[in-house]
N, C-alpha and C positions, 0 to 999 in steps of 0.2 A: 833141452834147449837153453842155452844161456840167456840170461838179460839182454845183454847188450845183441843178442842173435836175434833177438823179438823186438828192440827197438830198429836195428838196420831193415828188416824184414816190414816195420809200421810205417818207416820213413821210406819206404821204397813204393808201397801202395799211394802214400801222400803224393810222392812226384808224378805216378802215374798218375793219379787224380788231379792234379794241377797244369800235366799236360795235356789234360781232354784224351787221354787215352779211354776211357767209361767201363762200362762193369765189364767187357771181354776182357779188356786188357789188364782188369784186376784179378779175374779170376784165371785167366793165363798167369801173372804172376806168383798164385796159390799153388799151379801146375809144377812151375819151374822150382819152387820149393821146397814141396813136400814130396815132389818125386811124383805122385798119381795123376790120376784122371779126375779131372773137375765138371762136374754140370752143374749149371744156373738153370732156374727153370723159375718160371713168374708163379704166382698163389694159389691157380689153377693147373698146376703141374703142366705147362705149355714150353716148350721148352727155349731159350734166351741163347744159351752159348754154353759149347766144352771146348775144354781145353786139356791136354796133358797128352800122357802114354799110357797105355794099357787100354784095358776093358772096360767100357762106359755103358751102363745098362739107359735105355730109351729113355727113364723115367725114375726119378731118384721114392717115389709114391713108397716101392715097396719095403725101402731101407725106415720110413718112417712108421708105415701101419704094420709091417707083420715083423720086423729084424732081420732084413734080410742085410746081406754084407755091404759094409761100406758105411760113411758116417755124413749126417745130414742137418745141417741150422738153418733156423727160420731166418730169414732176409728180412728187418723191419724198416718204418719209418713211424718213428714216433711210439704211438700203441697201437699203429695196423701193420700187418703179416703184410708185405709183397712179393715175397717170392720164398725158395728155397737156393741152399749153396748146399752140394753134395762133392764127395770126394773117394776115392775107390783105390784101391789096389797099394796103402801105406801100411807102416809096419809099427808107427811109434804112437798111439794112441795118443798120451798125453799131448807132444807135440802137434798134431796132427790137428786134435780139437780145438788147442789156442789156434795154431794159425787159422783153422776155419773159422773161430770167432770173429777177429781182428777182419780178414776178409772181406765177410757177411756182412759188417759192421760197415766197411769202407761201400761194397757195393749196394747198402740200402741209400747212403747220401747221395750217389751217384741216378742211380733208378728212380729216389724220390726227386730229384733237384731237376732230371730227364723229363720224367714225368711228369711235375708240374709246370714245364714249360712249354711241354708241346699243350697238355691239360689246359695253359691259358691260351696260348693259342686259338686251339680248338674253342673255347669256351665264346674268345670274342664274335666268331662265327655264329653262334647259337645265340649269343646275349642278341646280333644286329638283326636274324630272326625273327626274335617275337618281337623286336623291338618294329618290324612291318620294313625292314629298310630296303627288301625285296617287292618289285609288282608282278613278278610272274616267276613262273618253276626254272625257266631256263638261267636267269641271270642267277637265282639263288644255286643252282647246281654251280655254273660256273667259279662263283665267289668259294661255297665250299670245297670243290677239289682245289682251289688256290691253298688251304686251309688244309690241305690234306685229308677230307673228311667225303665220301662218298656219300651222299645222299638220296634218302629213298623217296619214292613220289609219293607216299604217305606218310601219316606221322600219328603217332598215339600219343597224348602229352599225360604224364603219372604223376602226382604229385604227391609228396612224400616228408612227414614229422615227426621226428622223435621223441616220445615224452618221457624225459628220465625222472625221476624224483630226486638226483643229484645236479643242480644248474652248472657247476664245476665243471662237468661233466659233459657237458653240450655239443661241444664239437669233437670229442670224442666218439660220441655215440650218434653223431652225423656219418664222420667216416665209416663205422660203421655199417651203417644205413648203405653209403654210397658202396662198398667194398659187395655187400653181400647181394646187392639189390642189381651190380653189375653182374655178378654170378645169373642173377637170375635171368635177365632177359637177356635174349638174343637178336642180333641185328641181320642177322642171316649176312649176305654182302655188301647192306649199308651200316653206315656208323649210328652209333645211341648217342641222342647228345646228354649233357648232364650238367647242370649248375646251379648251384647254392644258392638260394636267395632269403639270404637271414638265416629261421631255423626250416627252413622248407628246403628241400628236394628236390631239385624240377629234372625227368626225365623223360626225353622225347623218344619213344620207341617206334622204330620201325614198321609200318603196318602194311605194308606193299598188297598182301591179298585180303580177304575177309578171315580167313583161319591164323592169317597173324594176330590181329588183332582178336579175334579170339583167344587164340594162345596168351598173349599180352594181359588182359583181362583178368584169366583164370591164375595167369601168374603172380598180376598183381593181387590180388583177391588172396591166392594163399599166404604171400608173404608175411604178414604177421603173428603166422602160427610157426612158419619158417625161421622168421629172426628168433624168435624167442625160444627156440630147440636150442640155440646157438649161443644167444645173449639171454639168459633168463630176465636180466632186468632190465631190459630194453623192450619197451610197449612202445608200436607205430600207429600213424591213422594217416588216412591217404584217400586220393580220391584220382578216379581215372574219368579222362574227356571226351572227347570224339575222335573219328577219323578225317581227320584234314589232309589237305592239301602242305606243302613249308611253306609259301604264301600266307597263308590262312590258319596258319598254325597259334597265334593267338587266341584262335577260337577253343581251340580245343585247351589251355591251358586255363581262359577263364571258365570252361566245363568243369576240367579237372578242380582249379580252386572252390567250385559251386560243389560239387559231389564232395571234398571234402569238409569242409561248412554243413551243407545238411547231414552228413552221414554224421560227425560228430554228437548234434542236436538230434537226432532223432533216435541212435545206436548207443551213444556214447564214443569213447575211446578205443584204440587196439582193433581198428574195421577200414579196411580201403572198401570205398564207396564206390561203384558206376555209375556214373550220370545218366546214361540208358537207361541203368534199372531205377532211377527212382522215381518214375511217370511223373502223377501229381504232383507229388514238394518238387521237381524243380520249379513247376510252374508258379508256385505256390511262395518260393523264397525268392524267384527274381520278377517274379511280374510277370503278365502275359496281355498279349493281346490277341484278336481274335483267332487271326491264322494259326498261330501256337497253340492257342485250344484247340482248331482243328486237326492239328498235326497231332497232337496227342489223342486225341479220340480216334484217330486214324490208324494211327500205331497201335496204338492195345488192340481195339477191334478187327481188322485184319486176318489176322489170324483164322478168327471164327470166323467169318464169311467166304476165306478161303475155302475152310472144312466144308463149312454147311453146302456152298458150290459143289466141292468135289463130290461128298457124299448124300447130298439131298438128306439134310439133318436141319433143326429146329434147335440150335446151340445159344446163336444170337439170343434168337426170340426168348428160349427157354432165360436166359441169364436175363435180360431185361423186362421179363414177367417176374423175376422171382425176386429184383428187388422194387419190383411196381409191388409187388402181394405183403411189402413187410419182411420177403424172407420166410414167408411164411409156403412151407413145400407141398400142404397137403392144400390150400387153395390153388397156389401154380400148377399143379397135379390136374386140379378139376377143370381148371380152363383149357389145359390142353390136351385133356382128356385122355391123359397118360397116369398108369399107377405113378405112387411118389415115390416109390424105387428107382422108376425112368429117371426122377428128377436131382435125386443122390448121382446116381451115376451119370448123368449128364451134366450136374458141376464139378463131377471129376474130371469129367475130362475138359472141361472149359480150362479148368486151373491148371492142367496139361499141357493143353494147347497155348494158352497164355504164356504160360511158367513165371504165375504168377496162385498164392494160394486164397481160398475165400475164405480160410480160419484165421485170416492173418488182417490187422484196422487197417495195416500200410498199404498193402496188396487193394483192397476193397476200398478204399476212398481210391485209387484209382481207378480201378474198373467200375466204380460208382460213379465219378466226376466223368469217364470216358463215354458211360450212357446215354446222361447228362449234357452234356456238351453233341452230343450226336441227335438228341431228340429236339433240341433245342435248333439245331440247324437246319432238321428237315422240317421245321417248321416257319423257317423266317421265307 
């Protein structure tokens, strides 16, 4: 290819770009050039737009991981991956991979400049959100399909910090964050909201059933082991909130910011926290008053009394003998005049049923304050 055949061919992408023709209409011009088949496909191999003649394989995935035929560039913005630009059935290699460069190159300013405008868009939806500027689900549903963003009747709020050792570095390793963190949760048929606030994270995940939010959870939870396969030098800490209502949905993001506050102070670094799971310290770092202690004594205990109900079992009793005794298993043995084998195996299964552990100080000042807080009530 001549010079002057790679400038008319740069300046022809430019005019498309200038007349709001967008990434199809760029990558249809890759088509009309180099003779093949073109596919665009976003960062998770989903597929955007082909264009050309000949034979276009569903998914350009396997010209990248295993060589399979046909030639394939990453689509960037900035220093994150947004897509893929592939190309099939040309004959001049050299030529072939300039012009796919140049293309790639044109269709990430196009995809990024796209997507950060529908991105604020959407964003301003989400900021007037927590901002409470809704008093009930309906109006907020309406205002976000205005927005283009489908809305789910629950909401899991995630929040999310990068700790790099380079500050340079910072909003790099947000995007980051944001790129891989989008991989990870799913909205099923409503939208994820997402917005930057400083060096925080805020992501509002979909919770429609109890197994979402579950799922939600476990996925936030592993992500930090996940990013770091990925980024070695990217260490997160995070903290996940409640299930709310979008009305109510500031609730769950001052949960989310509390879980990751204490899980910080208590864990350290590189841990997304649940607010669920941290019984006592939440009460403990925001204050409580009386009802709150009984909802926490409520909550941990539960469980056991369900059992002890179903099974006609002494779980309860046995756990709040044993720490009336000291912890001491061969006195709680004698008073309930069970070998202290009964009493091993019946703190197993308490820390089962819980799912929470008694070898653990975290775990036991709460199941200790939850006794506490219980014994004390049925005595007022």
């Amino acid at each position: 290819m001549r010079p002057e055949d790679l400038v008319e061919f740069t300046e022809s992408l430019a005019r498309i770009a200038a007349a709001g023709g967008g990434a199809k209409a760029l990558a249809a011009q890759l088509a009309r050039t180099a003779g093949g088949g073109v596919l665009l496909e976003d960062s998770n191999w989903r597929l955007i737009a082909t264009a050309g003649a000949g034979e276009i394989p569903a998914s350009a995935r396997a010209v990248v991981e295993s060589s399979a035929p046909g030639r394939a560039h990453r689509v960037s913005s900035g220093d994150r991956q947004i897509g893929w630009l592939s190309i099939f059935g040309t004959n001049s290699a050299a030529d072939t991979d300039l012009l796919l460069r140049v293309t790639a190159a044109a269709i990430g300013v196009e995809l990024a400049r796209d997507g950060s405008m529908q991105r604020g868009r959407k964003e301003s939806f989400w900021e007037s959100l927590i901002a409470r500027a809704f008093h009930d689900t309906a109006s907020a549903r309406e205002e976000a399909a205005a927005h283009g963003i489908t809305l789910a009747p629950y909401y899991l709020a995630v929040a999310l910090e990068a700790e790099s050792a380079d500050p340079a570095r910072s909003d790099a390793d947000l995007g980051d964050v944001r790129a891989i963190a989008g991989e990870t949760f799913r909205g099923g048929d409503a939208d994820i909201g997402a917005i930057e606030r400083g060096a925080t994270l805020l992501l509002l995940v979909p919770a429609t059933r109890a197994v979402d939010a579950s799922n939600a959870k476990t996925a936030a939870s592993l992500l930090p082991k996940n990013l770091t396969r990925r980024k070695p030098h990217l260490r997160i800490s995070g903290g996940v909130g409640t299930v709310e209502t979008p009305p109510a949905i500031g609730t769950s993001i001052a949960a989310a910011d509390a879980a990751l506050a204490i899980g910080r102070r208590i864990y350290g670094g590189g841990r997304v926290t649940v607010y669920d799971e941290l019984g006592a310290y939440r009460l403990l770092y925001e204050g409580a008053n009386v009802e709150h202690l009984r909802t926490l004594a409520a909550e941990v205990l539960a469980p056991l009394r369900s059992y002890d109900e179903k099974h006609q079992t002494e779980l309860e009793r046995t756990l709040k003998l044993y720490f009336k005794t000291g912890q001491n298993v061969k006195t709680a043995a004698a008073e309930l005049s069970v070998h202290r084998h009964t009493i091993f195996y019946r703190l197993r299964q308490i820390g089962e049923i819980c799912a929470r552990s008694l070898d653990t100080p975290h775990d036991q000042l709460t199941l200790r304050l939850a006794v506490a807080i219980d014994e004390l009530h049925d005595a007022i």
